[in-house]
C-alpha positions in Angstrom: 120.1 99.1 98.5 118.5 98.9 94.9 115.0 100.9 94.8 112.3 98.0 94.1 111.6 99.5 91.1 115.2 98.7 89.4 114.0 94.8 90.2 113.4 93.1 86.8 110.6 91.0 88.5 108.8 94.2 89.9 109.4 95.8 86.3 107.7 92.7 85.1 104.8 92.2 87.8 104.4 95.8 87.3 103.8 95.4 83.5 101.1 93.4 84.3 99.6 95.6 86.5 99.4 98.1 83.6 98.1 95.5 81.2 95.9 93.7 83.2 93.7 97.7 83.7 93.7 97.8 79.6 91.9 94.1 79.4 89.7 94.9 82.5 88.9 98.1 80.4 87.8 96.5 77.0 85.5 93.9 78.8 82.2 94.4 77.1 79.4 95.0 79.8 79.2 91.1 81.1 78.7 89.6 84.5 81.2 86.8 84.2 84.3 89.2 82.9 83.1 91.7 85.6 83.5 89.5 88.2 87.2 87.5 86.3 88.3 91.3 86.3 88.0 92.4 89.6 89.5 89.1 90.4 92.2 89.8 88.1 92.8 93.6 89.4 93.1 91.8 93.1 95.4 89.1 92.3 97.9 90.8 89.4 98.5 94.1 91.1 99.3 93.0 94.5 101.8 91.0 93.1 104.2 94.1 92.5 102.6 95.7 95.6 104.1 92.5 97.4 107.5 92.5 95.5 107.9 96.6 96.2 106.7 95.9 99.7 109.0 93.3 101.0 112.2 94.8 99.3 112.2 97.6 102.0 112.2 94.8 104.3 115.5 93.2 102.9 116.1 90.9 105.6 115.5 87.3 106.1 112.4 85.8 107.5 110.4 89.3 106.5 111.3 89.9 102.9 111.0 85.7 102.0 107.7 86.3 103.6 106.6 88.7 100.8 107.7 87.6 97.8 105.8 84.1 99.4 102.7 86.7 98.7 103.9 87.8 95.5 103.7 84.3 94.5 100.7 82.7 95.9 99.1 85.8 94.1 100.9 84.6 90.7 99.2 81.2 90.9 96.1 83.2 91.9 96.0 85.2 88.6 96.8 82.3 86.3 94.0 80.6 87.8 91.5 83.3 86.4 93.4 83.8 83.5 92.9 80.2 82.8 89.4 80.6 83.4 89.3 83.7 80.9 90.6 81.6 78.1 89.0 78.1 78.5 85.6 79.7 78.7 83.6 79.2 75.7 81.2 81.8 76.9 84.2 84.3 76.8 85.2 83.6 73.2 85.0 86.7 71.2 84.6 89.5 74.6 88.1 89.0 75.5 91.5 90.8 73.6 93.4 86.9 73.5 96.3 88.5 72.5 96.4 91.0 75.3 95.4 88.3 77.9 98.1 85.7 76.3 100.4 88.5 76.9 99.4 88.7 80.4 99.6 84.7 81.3 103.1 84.4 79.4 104.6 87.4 81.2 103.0 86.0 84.4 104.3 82.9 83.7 108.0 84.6 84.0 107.0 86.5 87.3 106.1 82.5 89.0 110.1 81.5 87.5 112.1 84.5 88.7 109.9 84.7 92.4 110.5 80.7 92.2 114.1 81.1 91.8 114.3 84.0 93.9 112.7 82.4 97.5 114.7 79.3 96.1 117.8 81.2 97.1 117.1 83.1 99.8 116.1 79.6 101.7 119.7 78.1 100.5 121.2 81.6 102.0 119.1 81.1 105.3 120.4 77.2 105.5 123.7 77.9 105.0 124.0 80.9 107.2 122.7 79.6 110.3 123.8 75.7 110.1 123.5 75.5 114.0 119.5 75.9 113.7 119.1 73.0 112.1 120.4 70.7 114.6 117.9 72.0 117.3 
């Protein structure tokens, strides 16, 4: 079995993770980005803590499980990313470039985890086609 760390949606998630404590880290001393950032630090790096954590559990109902986590924190983190760019307020305390960077490669992590349950669910239909005539 593949260490988690040799999964290009880990490597990606993970990437975030190291991106998203360089934005938190530039946020000028303000209430609203204190409180985006910690939301931020929550959401992106469990993510890859997710991803990591369900590969050891490589199996079925378990691991699909997981990377369901790994997504719902995906959609989690765009949300306040969202929120980070279409505040006016925010205009001019945030590194755009650095937090586009962040949403686009986010972006990527919501496709491959997409495509990646996508599969395992066809696998788990066609595998076990007397459970769904219970």
């Amino acid at each position: 079995m593949k260490n988690y760390k040799n999964l290009i949606v880990w490597q990606k998630a993970h990437a975030n993770d190291v991106m998203v404590i360089e934005l938190i880290e530039s946020f000028k001393n303000c209430i609203s980005l204190n409180v985006i950032g910690r939301q931020l630090m929550k959401f992106i790096t469990s993510m890859s803590a997710d991803i990591a954590e369900g590969h050891q559990s490589f199996v079925g109902k378990r691991y699909s499980a997981f990377l369901n986590y790994a997504l719902r924190s995906t959609y989690g983190s765009d949300n306040w990313l969202t929120l980070s760019v279409d505040s006016p307020r925010l205009n001019g305390k945030i590194d755009k470039a650095l937090l586009e960077s962040i949403r686009s490669r986010n972006i990527e992590v919501i496709k491959k985890l997409s495509t990646i349950i996508k599969r395992l669910r066809k696998r788990s239909v066609t595998e076990q086609p007397h459970s769904l005539m219970a």
